[in-house]
C-alpha positions as CSV (number, residue, x, y, z in Angstrom):
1,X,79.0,40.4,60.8
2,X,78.2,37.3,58.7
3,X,81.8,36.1,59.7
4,X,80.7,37.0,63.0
5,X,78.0,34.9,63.0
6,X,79.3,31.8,61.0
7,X,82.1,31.6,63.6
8,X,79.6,31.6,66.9
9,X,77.1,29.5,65.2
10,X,80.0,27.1,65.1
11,X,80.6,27.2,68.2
12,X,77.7,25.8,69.9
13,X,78.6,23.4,72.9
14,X,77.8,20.1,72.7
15,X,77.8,17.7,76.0
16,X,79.1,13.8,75.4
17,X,77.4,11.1,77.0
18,X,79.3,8.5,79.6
19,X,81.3,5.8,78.0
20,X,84.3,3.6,77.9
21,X,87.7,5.5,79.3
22,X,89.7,4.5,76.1
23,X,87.8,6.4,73.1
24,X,89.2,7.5,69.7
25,X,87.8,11.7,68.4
26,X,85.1,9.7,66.2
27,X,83.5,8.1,68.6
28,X,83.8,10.8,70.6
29,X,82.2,13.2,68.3
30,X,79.5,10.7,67.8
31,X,78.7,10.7,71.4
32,X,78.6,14.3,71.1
33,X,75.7,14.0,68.2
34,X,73.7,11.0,70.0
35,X,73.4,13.3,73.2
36,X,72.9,16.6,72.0
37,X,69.8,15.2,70.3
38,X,68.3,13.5,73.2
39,X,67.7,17.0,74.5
40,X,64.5,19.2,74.3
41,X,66.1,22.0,74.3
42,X,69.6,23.5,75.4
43,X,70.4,27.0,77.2
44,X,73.9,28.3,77.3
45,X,76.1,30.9,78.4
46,X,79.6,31.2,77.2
47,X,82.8,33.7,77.3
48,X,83.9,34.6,73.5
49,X,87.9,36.3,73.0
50,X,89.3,37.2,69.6
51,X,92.7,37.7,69.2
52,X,95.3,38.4,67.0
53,X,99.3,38.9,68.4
54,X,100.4,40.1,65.4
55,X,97.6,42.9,65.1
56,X,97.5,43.4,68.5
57,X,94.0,42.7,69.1
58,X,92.6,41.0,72.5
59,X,88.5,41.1,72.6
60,X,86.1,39.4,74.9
61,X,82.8,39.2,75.4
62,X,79.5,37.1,76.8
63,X,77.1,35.4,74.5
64,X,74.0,33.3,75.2
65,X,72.2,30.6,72.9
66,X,69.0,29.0,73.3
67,X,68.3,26.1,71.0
68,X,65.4,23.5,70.5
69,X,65.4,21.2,67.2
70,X,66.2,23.5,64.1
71,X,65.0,26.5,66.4
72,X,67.9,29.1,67.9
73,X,68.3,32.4,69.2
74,X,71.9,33.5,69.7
75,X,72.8,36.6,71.8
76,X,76.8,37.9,70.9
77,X,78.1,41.4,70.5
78,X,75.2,43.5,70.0
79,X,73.6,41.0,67.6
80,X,70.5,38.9,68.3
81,X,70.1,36.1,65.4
82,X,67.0,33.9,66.0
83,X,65.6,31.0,63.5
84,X,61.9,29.5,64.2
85,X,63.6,26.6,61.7
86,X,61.7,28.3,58.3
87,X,63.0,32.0,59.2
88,X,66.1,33.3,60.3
89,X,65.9,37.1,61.9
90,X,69.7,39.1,62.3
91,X,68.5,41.9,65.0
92,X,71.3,44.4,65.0
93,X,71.3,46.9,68.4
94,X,73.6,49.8,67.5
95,X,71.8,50.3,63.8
96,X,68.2,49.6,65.3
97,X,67.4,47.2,62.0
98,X,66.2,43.8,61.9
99,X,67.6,41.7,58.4
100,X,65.1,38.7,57.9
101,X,66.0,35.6,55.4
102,X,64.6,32.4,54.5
103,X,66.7,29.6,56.0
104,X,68.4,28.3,52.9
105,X,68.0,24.4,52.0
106,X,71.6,24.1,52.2
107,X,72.5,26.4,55.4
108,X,74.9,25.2,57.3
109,X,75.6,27.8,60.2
110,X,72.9,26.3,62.0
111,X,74.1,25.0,65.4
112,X,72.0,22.1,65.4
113,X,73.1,20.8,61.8
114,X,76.8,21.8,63.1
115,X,76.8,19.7,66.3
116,X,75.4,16.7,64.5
117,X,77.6,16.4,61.5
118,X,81.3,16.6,62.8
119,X,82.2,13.1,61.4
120,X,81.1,14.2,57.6
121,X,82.3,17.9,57.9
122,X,85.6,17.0,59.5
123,X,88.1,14.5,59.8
124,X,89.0,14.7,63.8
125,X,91.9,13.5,65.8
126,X,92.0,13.1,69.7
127,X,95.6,14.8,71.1
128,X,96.9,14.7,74.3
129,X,94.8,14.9,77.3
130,X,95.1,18.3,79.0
131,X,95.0,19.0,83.2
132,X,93.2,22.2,84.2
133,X,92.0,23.4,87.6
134,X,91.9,19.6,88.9
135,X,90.4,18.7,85.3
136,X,91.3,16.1,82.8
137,X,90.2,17.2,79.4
138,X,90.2,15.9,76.0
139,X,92.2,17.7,73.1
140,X,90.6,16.8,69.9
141,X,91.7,19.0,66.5
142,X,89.2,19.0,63.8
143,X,90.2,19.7,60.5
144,X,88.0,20.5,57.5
145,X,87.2,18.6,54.4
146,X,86.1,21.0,52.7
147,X,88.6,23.2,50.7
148,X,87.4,26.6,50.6
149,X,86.5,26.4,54.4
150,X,87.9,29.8,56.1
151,X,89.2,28.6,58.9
152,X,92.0,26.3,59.3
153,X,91.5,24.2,62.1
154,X,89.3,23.8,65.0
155,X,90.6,22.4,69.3
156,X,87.5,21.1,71.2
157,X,88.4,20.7,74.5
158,X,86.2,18.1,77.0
159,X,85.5,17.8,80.7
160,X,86.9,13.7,80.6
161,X,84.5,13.1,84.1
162,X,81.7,14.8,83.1
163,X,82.4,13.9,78.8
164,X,80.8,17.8,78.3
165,X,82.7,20.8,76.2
166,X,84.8,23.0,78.2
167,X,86.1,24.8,75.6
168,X,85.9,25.5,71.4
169,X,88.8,27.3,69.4
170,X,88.9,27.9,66.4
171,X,92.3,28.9,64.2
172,X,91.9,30.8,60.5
173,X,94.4,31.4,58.2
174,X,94.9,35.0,59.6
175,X,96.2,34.2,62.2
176,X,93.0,35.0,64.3
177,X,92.1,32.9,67.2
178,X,88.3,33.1,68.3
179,X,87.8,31.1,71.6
180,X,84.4,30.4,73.2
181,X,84.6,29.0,76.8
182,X,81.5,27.6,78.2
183,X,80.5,29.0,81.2
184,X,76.3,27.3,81.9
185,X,74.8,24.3,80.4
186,X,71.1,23.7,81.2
187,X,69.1,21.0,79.7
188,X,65.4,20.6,79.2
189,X,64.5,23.7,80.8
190,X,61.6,26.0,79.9
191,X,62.3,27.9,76.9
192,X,59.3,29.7,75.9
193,X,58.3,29.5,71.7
194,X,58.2,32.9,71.2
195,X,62.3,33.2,72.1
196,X,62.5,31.4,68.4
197,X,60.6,34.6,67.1
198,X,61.6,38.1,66.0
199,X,58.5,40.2,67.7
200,X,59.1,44.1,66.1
201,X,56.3,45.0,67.9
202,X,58.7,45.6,71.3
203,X,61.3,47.3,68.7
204,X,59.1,50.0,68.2
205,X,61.9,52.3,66.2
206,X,63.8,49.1,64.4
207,X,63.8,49.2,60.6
208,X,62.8,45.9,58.7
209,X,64.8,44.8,56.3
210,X,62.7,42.3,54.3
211,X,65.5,40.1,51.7
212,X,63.0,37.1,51.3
């Protein structure tokens, strides 16, 4: 689950303002940081696939992540995880319990503090461009700096017109492949404060698991 979670976390969509046709990946990923924190908030909607040839597995799925500053609430196979920025609730359907943490100093699964820090977390290269349903898009691979990272490398893949993410893959050294296709990206739409809470109260049977 915690794999789960790092990996979708990661994913988050970001959306790259207008600029110059001839760009290199950092300045690329540098639009991606400027504009995703002009927004007040972000709403999105997004196909996720895990596969594996060799094991034979093929899995897909819908998600949906709200986010607003340091405040998020991810929707992805039968998990909820919501932050308010000091507390992070895991909701989990099938076991009706609710896990609730402190949001570490040094957390970095956060999708805000992931879409703002590619240039220090990874060292990026833009590939050939890709055409796709009358679409030019960007190929960049990211690569990790940090050693123990546990996945290998990462394709973004950008709309070139409209300079937003299309697509976000991301390679381990399993051999798995989880891929997250964006489907809806709203913008500074109303996103009531209490979709950054955990409210048990309309869980009536979930169990509370308290590890602050």
């Amino acid at each position: 689950m915690k794999k789960l979670s790092l990996l979708t976390v990661l994913f988050l969509y970001g959306i790259f303002s207008l600029s110059a046709q001839t760009k290199n990946a950092e300045e690329i990923l540098n639009e991606l940081t400027t504009k995703t924190n002009s927004y007040k908030n972000i709403k999105v909607s997004f196909a996720y696939k895990m596969s594996n040839e060799s094991a034979g597995i093929d899995e897909t799925t819908n998600g949906t992540l709200l986010m607003s500053g340091d405040q998020y609430s991810l929707s992805i196979a039968g998990q909820e995880i919501i932050s308010d920025g000091i507390t992070i609730w895991t909701y989990l359907a099938d076991s009706e319990e609710v896990q609730i943490n402190e949001k570490d100093g040094d957390e970095g699964f956060s999708p805000t503090k992931l879409l703002s820090s590619y240039t220090d977390d990874y060292s990026a290269k833009l590939k050939d461009e890709v055409k796709r349903d009358g679409r030019i898009l960007y190929q960049l691979e990211l690569k990790p700096k940090e050693k123990n990272s546990n996945f290998d490398y990462v394709i973004l893949m950008v709309d070139k017109t409209k300079m937003q993410l299309s697509d976000f893959i991301i390679h381990d050294f399993d051999d798995n492949i989880f891929s997250y296709e964006i489907k809806q990206f709203i913008t500074d739409t109303d996103i009531p404060a209490s979709s950054f809470t955990f409210d048990s109260a309309q869980y009536p049977d979930v169990e509370v698991i308290d590890m602050r």
